[in-house]
VMD Tcl script that builds the backbone (N, CA, C; Angstrom):
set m [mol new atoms 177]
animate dup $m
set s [atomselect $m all]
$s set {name element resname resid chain x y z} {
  {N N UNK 1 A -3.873 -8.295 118.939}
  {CA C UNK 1 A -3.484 -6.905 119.087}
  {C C UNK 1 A -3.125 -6.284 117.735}
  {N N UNK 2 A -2.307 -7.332 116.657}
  {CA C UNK 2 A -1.754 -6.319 115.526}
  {C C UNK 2 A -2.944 -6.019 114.918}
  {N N UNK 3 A -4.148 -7.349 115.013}
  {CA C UNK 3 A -5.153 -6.994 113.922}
  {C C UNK 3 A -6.098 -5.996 113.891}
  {N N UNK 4 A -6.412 -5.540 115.397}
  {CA C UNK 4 A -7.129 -4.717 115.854}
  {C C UNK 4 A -6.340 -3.007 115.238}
  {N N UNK 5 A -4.917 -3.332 115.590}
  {CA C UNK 5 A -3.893 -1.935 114.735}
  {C C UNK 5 A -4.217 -1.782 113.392}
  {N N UNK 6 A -4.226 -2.673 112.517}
  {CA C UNK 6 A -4.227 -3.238 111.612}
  {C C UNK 6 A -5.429 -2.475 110.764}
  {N N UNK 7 A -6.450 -2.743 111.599}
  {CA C UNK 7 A -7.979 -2.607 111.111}
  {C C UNK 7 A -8.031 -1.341 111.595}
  {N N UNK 8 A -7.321 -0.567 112.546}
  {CA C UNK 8 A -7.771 0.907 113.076}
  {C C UNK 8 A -7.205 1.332 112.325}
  {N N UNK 9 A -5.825 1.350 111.250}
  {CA C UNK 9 A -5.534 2.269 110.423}
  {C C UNK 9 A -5.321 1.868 109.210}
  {N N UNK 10 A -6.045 0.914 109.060}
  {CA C UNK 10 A -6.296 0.583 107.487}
  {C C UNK 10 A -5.582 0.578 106.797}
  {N N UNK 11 A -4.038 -0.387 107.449}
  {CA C UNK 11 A -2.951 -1.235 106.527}
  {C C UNK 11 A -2.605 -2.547 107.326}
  {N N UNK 12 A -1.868 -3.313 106.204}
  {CA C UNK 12 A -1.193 -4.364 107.135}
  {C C UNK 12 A 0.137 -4.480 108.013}
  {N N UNK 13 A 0.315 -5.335 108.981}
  {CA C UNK 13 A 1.157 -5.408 110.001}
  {C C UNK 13 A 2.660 -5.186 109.108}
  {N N UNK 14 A 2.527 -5.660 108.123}
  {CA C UNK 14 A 4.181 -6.078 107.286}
  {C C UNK 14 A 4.306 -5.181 106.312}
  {N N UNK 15 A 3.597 -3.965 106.299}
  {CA C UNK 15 A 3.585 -2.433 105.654}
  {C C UNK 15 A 4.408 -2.003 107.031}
  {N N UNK 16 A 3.296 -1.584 108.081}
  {CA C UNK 16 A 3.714 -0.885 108.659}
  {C C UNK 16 A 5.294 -1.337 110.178}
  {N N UNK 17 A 5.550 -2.394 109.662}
  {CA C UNK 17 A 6.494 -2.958 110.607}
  {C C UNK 17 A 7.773 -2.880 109.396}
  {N N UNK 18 A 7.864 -1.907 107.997}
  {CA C UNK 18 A 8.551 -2.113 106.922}
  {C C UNK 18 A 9.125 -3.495 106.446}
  {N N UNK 19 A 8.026 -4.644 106.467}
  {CA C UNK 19 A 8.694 -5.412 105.756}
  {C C UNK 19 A 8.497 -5.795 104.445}
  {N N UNK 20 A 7.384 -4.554 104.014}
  {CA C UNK 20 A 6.847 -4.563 102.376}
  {C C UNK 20 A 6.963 -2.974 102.329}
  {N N UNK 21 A 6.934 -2.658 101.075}
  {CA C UNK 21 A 6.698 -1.391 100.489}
  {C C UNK 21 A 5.074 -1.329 100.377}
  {N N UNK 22 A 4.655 -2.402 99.988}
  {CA C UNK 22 A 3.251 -2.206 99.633}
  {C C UNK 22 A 2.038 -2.017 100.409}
  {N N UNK 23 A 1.516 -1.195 100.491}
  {CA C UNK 23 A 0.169 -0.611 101.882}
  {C C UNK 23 A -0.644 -1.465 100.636}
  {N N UNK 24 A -1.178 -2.688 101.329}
  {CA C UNK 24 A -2.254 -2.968 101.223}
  {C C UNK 24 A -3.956 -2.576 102.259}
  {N N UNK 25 A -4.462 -1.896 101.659}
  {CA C UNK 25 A -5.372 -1.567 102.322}
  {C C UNK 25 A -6.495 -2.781 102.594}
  {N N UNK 26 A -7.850 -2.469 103.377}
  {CA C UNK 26 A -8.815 -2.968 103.050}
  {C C UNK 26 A -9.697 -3.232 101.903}
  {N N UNK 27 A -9.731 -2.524 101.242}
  {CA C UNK 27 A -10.279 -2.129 99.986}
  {C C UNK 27 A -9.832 -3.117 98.746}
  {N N UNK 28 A -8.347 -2.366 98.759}
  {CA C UNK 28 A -7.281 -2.935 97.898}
  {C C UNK 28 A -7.580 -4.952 97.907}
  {N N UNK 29 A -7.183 -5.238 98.829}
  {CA C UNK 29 A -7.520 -6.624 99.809}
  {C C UNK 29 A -8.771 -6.997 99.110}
  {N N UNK 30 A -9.582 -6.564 99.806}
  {CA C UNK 30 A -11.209 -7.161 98.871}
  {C C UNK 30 A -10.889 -7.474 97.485}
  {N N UNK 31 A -10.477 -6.569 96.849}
  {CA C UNK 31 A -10.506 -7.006 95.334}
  {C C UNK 31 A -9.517 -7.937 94.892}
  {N N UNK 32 A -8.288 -8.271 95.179}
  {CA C UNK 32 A -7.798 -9.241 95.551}
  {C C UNK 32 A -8.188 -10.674 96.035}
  {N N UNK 33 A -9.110 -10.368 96.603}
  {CA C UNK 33 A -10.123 -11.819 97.105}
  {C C UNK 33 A -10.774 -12.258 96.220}
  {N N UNK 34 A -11.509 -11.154 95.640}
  {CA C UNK 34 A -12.734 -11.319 94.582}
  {C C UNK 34 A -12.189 -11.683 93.209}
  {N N UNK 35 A -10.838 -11.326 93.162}
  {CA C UNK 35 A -10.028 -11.602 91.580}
  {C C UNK 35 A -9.482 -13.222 91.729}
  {N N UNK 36 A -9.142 -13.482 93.104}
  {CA C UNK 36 A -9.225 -15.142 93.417}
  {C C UNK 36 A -10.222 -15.848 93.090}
  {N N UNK 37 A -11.542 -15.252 92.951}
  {CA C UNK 37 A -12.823 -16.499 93.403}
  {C C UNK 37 A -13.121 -16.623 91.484}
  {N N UNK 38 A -12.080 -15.989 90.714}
  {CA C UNK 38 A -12.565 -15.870 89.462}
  {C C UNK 38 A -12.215 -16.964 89.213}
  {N N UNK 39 A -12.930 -17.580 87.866}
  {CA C UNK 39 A -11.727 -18.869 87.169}
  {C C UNK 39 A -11.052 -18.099 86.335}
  {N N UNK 40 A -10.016 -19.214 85.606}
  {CA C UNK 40 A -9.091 -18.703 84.942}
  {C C UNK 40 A -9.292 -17.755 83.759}
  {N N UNK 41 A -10.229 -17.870 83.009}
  {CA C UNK 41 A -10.226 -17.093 81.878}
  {C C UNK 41 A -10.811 -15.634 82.351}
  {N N UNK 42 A -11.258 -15.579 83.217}
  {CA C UNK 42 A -11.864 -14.393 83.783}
  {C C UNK 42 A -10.985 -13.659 84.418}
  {N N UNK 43 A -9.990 -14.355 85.160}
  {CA C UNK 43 A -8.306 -13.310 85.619}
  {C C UNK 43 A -7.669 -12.897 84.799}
  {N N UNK 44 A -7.912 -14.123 83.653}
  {CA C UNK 44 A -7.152 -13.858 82.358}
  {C C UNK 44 A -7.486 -11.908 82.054}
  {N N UNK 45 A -8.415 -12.279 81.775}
  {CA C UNK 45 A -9.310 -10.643 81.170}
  {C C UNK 45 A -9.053 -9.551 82.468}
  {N N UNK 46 A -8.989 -9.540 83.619}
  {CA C UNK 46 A -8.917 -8.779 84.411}
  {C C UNK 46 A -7.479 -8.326 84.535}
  {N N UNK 47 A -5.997 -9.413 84.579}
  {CA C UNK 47 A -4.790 -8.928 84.426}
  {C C UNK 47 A -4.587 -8.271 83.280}
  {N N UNK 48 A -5.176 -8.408 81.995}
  {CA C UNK 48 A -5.083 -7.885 81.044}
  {C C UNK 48 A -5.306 -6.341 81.114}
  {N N UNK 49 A -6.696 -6.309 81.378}
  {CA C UNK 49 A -6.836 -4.816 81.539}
  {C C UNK 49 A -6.368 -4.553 82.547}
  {N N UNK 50 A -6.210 -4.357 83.601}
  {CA C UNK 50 A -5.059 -4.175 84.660}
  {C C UNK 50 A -3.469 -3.780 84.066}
  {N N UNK 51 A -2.966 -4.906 83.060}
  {CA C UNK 51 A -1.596 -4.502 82.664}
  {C C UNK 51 A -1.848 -3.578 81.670}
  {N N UNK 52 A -3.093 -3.317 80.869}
  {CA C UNK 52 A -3.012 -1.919 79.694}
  {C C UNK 52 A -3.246 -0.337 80.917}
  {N N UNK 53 A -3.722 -0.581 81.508}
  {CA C UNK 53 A -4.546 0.831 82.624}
  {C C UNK 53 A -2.926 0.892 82.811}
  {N N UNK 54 A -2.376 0.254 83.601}
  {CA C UNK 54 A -0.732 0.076 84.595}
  {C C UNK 54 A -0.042 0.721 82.854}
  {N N UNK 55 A 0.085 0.438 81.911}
  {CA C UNK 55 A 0.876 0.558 81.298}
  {C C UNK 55 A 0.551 2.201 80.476}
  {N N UNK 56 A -0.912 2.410 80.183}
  {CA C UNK 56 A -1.222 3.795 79.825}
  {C C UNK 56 A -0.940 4.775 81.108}
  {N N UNK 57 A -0.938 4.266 82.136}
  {CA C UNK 57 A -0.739 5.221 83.305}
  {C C UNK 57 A 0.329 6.189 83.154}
  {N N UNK 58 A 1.171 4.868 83.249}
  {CA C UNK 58 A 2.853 5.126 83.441}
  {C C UNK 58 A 3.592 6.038 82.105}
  {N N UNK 59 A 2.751 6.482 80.806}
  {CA C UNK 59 A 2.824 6.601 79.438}
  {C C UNK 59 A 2.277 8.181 79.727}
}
mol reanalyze $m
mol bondsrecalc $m
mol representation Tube
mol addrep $m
């Protein structure tokens, strides 16, 4: 039942039951998966630019 909720409004159960702040979406999720299947030196490079984008954002 939650997953079917879950998937109709495109967040997770522990967003919307407030036990995270964070709306992980579907989307969001995928890339998350795909940043797993990396090896290490390749997350390496992806948190990197990730923490300069996050850090020019906020600037």
């Amino acid at each position: 039942m939650t997953t079917k909720l879950e998937q109709a409004i495109d967040v997770s159960f522990n967003y919307l039951v407030g036990n995270t702040d964070i709306e992980l979406n579907k989307e969001a999720l995928s890339k998350v998966q795909k940043i797993t299947q990396c090896n290490d030196e390749e997350k390496n490079h992806i948190f990197v630019t990730i923490d300069a984008i996050i850090r020019d954002f906020k600037n």
